[in-house]
C-alpha positions as CSV (number, residue, x, y, z in Angstrom):
1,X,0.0,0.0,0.0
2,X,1.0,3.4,-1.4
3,X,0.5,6.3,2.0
4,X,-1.2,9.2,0.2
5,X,-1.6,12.6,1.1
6,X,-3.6,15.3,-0.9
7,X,-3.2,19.2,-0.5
8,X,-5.9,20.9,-1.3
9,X,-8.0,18.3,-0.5
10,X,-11.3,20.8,0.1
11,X,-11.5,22.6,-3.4
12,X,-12.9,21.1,-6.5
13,X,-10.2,18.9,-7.6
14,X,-9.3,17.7,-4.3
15,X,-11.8,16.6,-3.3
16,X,-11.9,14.2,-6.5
17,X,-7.8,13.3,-5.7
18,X,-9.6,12.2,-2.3
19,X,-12.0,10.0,-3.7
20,X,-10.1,8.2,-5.9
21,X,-7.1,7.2,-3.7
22,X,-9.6,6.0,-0.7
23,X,-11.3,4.0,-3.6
24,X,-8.0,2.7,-5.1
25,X,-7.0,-0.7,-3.7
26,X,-3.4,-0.6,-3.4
27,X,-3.4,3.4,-2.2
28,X,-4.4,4.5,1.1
29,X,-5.2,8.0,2.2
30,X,-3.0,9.0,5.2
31,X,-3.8,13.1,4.9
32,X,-6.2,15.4,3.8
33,X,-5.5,19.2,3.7
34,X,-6.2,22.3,3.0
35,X,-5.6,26.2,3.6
36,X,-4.5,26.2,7.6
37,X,-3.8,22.9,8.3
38,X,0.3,21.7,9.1
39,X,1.7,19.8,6.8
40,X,3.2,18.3,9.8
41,X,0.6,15.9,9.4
42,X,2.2,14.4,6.7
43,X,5.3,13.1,8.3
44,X,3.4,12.3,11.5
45,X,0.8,10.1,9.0
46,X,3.8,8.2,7.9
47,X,2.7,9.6,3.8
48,X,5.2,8.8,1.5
49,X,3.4,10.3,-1.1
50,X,1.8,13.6,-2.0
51,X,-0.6,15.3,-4.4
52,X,-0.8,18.8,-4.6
53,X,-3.8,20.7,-5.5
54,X,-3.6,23.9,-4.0
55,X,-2.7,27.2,-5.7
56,X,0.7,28.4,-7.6
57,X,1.3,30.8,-4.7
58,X,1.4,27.7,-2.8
59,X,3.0,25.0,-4.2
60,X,7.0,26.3,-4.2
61,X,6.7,26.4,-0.5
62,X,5.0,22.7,-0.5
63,X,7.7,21.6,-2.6
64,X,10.3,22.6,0.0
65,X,8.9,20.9,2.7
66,X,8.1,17.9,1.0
67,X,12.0,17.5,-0.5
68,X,13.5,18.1,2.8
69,X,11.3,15.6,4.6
70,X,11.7,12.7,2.1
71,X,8.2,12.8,0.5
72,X,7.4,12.2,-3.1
73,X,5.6,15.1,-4.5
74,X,2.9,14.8,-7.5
């Protein structure tokens, strides 16, 4: 099983991301978040994984936290 966390997981697209890995059989969802929420919740979750659906002014910032903690980013 693939750990999967989504960013974004609240807006439009998201929310879809969400459904589709808690539906998948060999993925399983170990974050959902959105604006306000710590991405600390990733490495406590144990994700190995990440898609990122929030906005551009976002995502650089994402990006760094993800590559220094050892997460895959999508």
């Amino acid at each position: 099983m693939i750990k999967v966390g989504v960013l974004g997981a609240r807006g439009r697209m998201g929310l879809e991301v969400v459904k589709a890995i808690s539906t998948a059989p060999d993925l399983v969802l170990t974050a959902a978040l959105d604006i306000g929420d710590s991405l600390e919740a990733l490495i406590t979750s144990g994700t190995e994984v990440v898609v990122d659906f929030t906005v551009p002014d976002s995502v650089m910032s994402n990006l760094e936290f993800l590559i220094s903690n050892g997460i895959s980013a999508v």
